[in-house]
ZASEKE-873930 format. One record per residue (C-alpha): x, y negated, z negated; residue number from 1. Coordinates in Angstrom, 2 decimals. Layout:
residues N
       x       y       z   n
       X       Y       Z NUM
...
//
This chain:
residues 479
       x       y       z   n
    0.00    0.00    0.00   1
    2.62   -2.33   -1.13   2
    4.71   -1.61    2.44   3
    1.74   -2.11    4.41   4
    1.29   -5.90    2.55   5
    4.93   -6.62    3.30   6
    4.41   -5.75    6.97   7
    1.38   -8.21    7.47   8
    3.27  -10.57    5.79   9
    6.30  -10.43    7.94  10
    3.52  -10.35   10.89  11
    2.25  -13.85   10.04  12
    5.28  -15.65    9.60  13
    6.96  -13.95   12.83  14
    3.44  -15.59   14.79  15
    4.00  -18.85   13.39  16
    7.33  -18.88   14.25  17
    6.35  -18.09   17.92  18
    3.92  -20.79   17.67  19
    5.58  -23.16   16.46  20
    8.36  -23.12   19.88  21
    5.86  -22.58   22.49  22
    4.02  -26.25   20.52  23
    7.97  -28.22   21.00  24
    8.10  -26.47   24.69  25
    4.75  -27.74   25.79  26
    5.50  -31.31   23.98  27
    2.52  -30.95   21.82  28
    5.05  -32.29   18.94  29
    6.53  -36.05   19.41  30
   10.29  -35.42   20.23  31
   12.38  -37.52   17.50  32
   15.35  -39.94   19.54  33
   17.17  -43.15   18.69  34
   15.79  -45.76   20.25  35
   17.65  -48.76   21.78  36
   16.36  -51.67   22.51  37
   16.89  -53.17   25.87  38
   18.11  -56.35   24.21  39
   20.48  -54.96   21.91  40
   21.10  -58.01   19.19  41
   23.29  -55.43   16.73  42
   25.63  -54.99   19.45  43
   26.18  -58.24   20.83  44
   26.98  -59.12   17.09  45
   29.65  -56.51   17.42  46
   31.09  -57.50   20.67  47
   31.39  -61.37   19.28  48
   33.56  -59.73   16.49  49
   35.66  -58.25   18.61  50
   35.95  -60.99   21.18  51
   36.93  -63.52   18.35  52
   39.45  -60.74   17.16  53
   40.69  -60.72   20.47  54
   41.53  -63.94   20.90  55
   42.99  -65.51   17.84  56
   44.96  -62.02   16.49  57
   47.78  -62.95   19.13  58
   48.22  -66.38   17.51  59
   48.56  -64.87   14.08  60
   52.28  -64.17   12.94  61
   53.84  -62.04   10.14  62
   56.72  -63.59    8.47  63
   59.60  -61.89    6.55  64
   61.75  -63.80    4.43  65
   65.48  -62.82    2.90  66
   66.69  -65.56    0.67  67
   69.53  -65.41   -1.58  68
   69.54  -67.05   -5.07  69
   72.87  -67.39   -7.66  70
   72.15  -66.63  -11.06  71
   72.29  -63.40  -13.37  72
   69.45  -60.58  -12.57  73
   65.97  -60.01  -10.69  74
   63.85  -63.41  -10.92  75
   59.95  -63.49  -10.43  76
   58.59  -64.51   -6.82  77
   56.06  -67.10   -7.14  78
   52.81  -65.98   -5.49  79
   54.32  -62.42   -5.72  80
   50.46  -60.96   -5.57  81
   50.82  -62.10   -1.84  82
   54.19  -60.18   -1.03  83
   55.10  -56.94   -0.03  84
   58.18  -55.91   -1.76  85
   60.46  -53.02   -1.15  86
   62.26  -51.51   -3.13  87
   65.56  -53.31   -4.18  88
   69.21  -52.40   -5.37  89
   70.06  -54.17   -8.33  90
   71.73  -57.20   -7.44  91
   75.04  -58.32   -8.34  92
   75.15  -61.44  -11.32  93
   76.41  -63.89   -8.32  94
   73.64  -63.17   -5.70  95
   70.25  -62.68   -6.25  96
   68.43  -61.27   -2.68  97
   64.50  -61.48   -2.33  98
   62.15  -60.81    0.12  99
   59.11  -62.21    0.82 100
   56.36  -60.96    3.66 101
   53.17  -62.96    4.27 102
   51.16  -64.30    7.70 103
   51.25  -67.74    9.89 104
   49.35  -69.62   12.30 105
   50.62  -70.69   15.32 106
   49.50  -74.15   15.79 107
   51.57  -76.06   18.24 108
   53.29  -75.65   21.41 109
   56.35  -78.50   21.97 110
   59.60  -79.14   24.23 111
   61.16  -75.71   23.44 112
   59.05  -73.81   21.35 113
   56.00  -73.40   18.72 114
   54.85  -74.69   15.34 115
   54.01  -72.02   13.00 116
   51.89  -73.04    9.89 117
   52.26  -70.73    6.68 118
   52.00  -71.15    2.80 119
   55.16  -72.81    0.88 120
   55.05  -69.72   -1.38 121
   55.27  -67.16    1.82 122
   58.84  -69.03    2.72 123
   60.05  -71.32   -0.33 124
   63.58  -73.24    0.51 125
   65.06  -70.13    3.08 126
   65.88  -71.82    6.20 127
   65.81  -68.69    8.24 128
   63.04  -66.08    8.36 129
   62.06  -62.95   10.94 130
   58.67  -63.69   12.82 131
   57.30  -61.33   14.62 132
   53.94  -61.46   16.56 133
   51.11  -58.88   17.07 134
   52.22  -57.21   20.17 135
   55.60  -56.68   18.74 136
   58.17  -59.73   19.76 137
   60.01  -60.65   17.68 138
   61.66  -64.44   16.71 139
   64.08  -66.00   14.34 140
   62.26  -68.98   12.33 141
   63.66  -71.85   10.76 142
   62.25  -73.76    8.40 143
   61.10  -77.31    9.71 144
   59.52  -78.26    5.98 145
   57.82  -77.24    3.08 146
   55.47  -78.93    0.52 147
   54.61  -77.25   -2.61 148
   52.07  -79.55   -3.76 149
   49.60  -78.34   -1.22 150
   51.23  -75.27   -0.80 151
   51.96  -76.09    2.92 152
   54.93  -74.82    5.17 153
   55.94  -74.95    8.79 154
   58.15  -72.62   11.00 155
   59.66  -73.38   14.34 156
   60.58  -70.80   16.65 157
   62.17  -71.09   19.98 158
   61.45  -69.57   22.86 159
   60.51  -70.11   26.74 160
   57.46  -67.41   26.40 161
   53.86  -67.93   26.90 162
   52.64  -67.38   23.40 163
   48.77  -68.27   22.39 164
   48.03  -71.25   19.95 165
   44.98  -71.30   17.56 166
   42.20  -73.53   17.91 167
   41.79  -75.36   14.60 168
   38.03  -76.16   14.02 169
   36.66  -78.21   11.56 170
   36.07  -77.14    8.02 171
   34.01  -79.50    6.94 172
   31.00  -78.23    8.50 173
   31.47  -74.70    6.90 174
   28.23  -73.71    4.80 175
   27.76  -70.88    2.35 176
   26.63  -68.05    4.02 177
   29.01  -68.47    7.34 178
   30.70  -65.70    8.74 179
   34.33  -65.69    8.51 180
   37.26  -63.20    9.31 181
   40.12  -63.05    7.40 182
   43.52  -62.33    9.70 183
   47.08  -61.67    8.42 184
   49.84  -58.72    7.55 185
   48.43  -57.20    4.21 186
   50.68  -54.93    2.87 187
   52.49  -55.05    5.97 188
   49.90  -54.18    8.31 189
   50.16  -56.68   10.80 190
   47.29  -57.61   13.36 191
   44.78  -56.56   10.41 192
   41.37  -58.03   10.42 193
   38.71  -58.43    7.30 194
   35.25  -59.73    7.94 195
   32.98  -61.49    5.19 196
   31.09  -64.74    4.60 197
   31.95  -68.03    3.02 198
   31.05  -67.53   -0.47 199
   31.61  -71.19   -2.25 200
   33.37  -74.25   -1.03 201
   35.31  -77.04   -2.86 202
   36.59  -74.53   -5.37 203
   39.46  -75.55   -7.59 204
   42.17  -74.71  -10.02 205
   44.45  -72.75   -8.03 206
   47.17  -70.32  -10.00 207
   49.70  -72.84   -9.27 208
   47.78  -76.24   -9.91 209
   48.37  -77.75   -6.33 210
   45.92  -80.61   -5.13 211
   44.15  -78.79   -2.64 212
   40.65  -77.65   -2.37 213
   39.44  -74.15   -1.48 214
   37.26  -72.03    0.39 215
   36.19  -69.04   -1.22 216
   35.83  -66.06    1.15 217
   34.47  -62.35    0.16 218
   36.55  -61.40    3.16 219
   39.27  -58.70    1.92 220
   42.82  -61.01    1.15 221
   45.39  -58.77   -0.20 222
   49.08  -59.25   -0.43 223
   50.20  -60.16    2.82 224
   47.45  -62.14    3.87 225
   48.71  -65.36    2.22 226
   49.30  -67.74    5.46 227
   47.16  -65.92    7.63 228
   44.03  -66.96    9.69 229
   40.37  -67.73    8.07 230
   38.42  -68.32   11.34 231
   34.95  -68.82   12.21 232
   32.61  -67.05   14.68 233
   33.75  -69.79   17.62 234
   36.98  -68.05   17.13 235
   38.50  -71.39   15.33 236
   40.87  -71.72   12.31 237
   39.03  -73.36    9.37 238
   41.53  -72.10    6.78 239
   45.02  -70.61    5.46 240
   44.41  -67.62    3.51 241
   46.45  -68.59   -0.20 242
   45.44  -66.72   -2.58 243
   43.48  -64.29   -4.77 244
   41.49  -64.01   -8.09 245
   41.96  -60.42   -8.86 246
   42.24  -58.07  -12.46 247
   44.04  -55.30  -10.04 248
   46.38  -56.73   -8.24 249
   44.30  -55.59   -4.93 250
   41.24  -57.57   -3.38 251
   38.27  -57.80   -5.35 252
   35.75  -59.86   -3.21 253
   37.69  -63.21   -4.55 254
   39.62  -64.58   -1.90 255
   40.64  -68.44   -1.66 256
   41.79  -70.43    1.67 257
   43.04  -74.15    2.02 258
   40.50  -75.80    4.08 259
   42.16  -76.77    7.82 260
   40.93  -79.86    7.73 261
   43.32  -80.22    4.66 262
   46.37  -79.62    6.79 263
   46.15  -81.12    9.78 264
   47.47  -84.25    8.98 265
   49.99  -82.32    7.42 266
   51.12  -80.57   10.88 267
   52.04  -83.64   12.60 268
   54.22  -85.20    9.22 269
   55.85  -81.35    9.72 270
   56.69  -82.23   13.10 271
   57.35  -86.17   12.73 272
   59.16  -85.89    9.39 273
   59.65  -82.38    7.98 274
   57.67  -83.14    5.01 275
   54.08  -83.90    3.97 276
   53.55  -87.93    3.91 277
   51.73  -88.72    0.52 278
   49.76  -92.21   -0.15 279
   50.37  -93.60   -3.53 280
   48.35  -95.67   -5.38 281
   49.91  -96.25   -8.86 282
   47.61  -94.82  -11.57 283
   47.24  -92.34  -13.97 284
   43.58  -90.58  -14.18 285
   41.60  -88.23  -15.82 286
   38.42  -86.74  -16.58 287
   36.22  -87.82  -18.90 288
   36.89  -85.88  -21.87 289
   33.38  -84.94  -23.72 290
   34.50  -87.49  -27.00 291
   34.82  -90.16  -24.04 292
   31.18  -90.40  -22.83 293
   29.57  -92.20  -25.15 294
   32.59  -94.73  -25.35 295
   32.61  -95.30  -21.49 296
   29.32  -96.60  -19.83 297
   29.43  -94.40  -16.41 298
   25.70  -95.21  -15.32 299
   25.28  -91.53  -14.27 300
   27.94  -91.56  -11.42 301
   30.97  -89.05  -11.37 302
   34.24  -90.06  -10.98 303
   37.76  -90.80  -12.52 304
   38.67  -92.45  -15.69 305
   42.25  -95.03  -15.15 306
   44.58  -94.58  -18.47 307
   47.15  -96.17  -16.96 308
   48.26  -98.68  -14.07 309
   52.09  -99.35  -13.21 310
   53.35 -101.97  -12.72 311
   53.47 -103.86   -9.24 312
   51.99 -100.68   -7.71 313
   49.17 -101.27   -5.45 314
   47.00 -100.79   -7.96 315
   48.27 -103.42   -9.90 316
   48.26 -105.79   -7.00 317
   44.83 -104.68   -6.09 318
   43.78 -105.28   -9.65 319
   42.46 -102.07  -11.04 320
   42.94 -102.17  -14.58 321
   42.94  -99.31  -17.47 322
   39.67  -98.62  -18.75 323
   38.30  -98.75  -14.93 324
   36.53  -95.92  -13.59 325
   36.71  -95.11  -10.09 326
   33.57  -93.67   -7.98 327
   34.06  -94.10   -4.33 328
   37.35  -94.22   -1.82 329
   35.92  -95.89    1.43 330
   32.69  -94.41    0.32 331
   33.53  -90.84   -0.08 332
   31.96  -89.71   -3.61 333
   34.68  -89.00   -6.57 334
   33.78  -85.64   -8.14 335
   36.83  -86.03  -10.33 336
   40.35  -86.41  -10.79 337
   41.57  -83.56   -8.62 338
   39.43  -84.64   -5.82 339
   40.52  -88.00   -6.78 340
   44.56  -87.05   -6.16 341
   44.04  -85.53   -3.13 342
   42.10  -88.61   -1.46 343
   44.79  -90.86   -2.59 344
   47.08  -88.28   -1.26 345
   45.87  -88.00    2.21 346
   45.66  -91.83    2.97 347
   48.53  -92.94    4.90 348
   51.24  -95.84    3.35 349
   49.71  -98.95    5.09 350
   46.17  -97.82    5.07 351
   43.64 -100.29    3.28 352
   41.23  -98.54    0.59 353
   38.20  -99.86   -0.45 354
   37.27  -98.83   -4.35 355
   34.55  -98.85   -6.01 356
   34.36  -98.87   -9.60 357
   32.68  -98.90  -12.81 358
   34.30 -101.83  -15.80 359
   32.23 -103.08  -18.44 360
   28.84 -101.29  -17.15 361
   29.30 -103.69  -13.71 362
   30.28 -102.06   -9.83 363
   32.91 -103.92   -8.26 364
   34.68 -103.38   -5.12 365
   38.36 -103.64   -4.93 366
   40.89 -103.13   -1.66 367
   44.16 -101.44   -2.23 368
   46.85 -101.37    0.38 369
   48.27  -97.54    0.08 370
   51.90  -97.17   -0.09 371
   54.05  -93.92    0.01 372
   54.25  -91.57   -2.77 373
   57.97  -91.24   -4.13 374
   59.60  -87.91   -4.69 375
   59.06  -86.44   -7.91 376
   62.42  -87.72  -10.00 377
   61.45  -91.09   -8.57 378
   57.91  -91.09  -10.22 379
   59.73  -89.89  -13.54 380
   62.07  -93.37  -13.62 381
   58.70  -95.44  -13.04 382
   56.59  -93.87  -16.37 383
   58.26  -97.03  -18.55 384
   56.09  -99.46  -16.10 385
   53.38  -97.35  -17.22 386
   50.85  -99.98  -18.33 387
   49.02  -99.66  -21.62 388
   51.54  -96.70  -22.27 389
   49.15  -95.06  -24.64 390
   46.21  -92.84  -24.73 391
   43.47  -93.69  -27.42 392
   41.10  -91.46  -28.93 393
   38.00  -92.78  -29.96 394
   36.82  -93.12  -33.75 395
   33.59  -90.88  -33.90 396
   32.14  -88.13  -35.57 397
   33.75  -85.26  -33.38 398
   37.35  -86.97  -33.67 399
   36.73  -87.53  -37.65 400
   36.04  -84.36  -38.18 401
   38.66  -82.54  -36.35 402
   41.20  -84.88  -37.52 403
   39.45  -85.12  -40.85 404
   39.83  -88.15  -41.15 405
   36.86  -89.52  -43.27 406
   38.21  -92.41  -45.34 407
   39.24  -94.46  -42.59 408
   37.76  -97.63  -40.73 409
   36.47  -97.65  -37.47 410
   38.71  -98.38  -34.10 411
   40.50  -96.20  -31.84 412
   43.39  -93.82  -32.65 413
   46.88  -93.77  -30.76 414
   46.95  -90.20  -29.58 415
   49.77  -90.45  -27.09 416
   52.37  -93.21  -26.11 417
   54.92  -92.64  -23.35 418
   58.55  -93.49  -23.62 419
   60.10  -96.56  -23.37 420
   56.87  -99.06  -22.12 421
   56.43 -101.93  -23.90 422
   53.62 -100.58  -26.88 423
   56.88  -97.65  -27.59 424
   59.18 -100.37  -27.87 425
   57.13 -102.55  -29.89 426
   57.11  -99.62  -32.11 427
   53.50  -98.41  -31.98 428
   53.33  -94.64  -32.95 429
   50.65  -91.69  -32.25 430
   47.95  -91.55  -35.29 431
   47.68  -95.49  -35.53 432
   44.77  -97.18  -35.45 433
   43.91  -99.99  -33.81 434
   41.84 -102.48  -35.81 435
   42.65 -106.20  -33.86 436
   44.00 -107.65  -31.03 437
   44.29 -111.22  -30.99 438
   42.03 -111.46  -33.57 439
   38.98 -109.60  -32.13 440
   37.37 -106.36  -33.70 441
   38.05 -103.67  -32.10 442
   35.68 -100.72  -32.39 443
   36.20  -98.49  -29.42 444
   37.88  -97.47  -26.96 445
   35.85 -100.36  -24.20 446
   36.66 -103.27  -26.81 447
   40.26 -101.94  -26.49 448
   40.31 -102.11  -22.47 449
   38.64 -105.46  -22.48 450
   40.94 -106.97  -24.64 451
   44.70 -105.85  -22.85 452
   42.85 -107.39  -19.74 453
   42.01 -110.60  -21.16 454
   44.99 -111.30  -22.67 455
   48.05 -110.55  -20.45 456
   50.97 -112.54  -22.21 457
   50.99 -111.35  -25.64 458
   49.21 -109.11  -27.92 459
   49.28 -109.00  -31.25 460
   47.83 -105.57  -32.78 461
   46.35 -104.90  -36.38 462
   47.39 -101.69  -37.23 463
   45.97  -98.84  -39.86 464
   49.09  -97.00  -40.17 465
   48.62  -94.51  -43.46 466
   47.70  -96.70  -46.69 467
   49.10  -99.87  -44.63 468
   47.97 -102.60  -42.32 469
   50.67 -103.82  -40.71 470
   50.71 -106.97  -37.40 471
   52.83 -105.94  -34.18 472
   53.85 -108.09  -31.21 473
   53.49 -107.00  -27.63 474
   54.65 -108.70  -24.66 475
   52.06 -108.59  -22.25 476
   52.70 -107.00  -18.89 477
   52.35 -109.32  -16.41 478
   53.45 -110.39  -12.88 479
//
């Protein structure tokens, strides 16, 4: 009984099986197929990747760099996240050897050869370097400049061939959401390309503390990279790849590029000069700390505060005085003081800049003609024209109680005073506290400002110095 079950059973599913094939052979049974449209949007997207790829990989370099340093033992590579580095021999106490490998742009074509734009930190000082292009040529490169306040290098090569250039586009018209491709040598993999969108703009704070803005890309930047291409989908340059934000060493969706638009000034003082060409304007600035704000009357605009002017700057002929604070350069927004240095920076010596600023609680407008920024020992022998010299605190709640310092009277505390101006040599000394000048109250930080401007010749001070009040002279700065 139980064997004549099993046979009906093995009946059934045997004529279903039979069924089922002669339903798919007379197409009873849709037939399942990929279907592509005739206008094929996915793949057009595809070939515009590789198009774009196509055209701007040839004009993106990798550069290798040998330099030797004296001194005793292995020193750290700035940027060194950004460098592939072999293994080395231990090096001898007299010579150090390094090497360095990161990306370029090649941005210019002139007389004898081509303009390659990298990152400072991807070639330092070396004046020679190995360059060697996608399809295998390779170059020697000297060093035509490099600038490591915007982290900014060029590279000439010479040579008779017909090598591509980039097209630099314009970075100010990025958005969030663009798409972007990230080109370079990561890890030594030259002719690599990354794809990903823009994911911020006007980021800040880079590891080294150079002026420059960024562009923040989730396109993968790894070591490598640094120097390399950040291009749009019109196949242009809108950025050098620079650096990364990562926990690992390795890409992590956080990759940051200068914005072109940043450097292409910078090319032609590369070209002109062999260095970057700096405007200068003569002041010292900061944000707002939060103890400031209810001291300095903003009206709701952002900006940067002035703690200091120097002397016969063109600032000081201009007359921008401490205590100002500066919203506009020829009507560009300030966000702050970064944003701040880096307008200042990219006006040219001779150009005319029109401030606007906040002094008292009243806008004024003020013209400044730029001048050139002075190497960096130069600034240091200017700090004594430095004009107050000091930095005040103010006296509230949040300074009395971090200070506490409960039993005193009210008017601004020295917190800082810079060596040899003329409030160091009168012998004022951080933790004072103003009380007069020239008589008048002062009780913060604006009564302070007011009164240096208004009386330019001499100052006498009242100062709370510990249990005592003592007088001090000042000689006023003036023309």
């Amino acid at each position: 009984m139980n064997q004549k079950k099993l046979f009906h059973g093995l009946l059934v599913l045997s004529n279903l099986f039979l069924l089922t094939i002669l339903i798919f052979n007379q197409g009873l049974l849709p037939k399942i197929k990929a279907q592509i449209p005739e206008n094929d949007h996915f793949q057009d997207f595809q070939d515009h990747f590789n198009l774009v790829s196509a055209e701007v990989l040839p004009a993106v370099v990798e550069i290798n760099v040998e330099s030797l340093k004296s001194g005793q033992g292995n020193q750290p590579i700035p940027w060194e996240d950004f460098f592939d580095l072999p293994d080395q021999e231990e090096d001898t106490p007299e010579e150090n050897r390094t090497y360095g490998l990161g990306s370029g742009i090649i941005v210019r074509k002139q007389d004898d050869g081509y303009y390659i734009l990298t990152n400072e930190h991807v070639v330092g000082e070396s004046p020679k370097m190995n360059v060697t292009l996608t399809d295998g040529r390779e170059y020697e490169g000297s060093l035509v400049g490099s600038d490591g306040r915007k982290d900014l290098a060029m590279v000439f090569i010479q040579t008779d061939d017909d090598l591509t250039v980039a097209s630099l586009g314009d970075s100010n018209v990025l958005r969030v959401g663009d798409w972007v491709l990230a080109m370079g040598s990561p890890l030594g993999y030259k002719a690599s390309v990354s794809a990903g969108i823009v994911s911020a703009l006007g980021r800040m704070d880079s590891p080294e503390g150079n002026i420059n803005d960024f562009i923040q890309t989730d396109a993968a930047i790894n070591q490598g990279n640094s120097g390399g291409a950040l291009v749009n989908m019109h196949g242009e340059v809108v950025g050098i790849n620079s650096w990364i934000s990562t926990s690992t060493g390795g890409n992590i969706g956080l990759g940051f590029s200068i914005p072109i638009n940043n450097a292409k000034k910078n090319i032609d003082d590369f070209i002109n000069y062999g260095e970057i060409y700096y405007g200068w304007l003569g002041v010292s600035i900061g944000d707002l700390a939060s103890y400031m704000e209810d001291e300095i009357d903003t009206q709701g605009f952002t900006g940067a505060f002035v703690y200091q002017v120097f002397s016969h700057s063109p600032a000081w002929k201009a007359g921008i005085e401490p205590g100002d604070y500066i919203i506009s350069i020829n009507g560009e927004e300030v966000i702050g003081r970064k944003q701040l240095t880096f307008m200042i920076g990219e006006l040219y010596p001779g150009d005319n800049a029109d401030f606007q600023i906040i002094r008292d609680g009243q806008l004024l407008q003020v013209s400044a003609l730029v001048e050139r920024r002075v190497d960096e020992d130069q600034l240091g022998q200017i700090n004594p024209q430095a004009w107050p010299g000091i930095n005040l605190l103010p006296f509230n709640e949040e300074i009395q109680q971090s200070l506490n310092l409960s039993d005193l009277a009210e008017g601004p505390l020295v917190d800082q005073v810079y060596p040899q101006t003329l409030f160091q040599i009168a012998g004022i000394l951080p933790g004072d506290q103003i009380l007069k000048i020239n008589g008048d109250v002062i009780l913060g930080l604006q009564d302070f400002y007011r009164s240096i401007r208004n009386n330019k010749e001499l100052l006498e001070l009242e100062i709370q110095r510990g249990d005592e009040v003592i007088k001090i002279l000042i000689q006023g700065n003036q023309e």
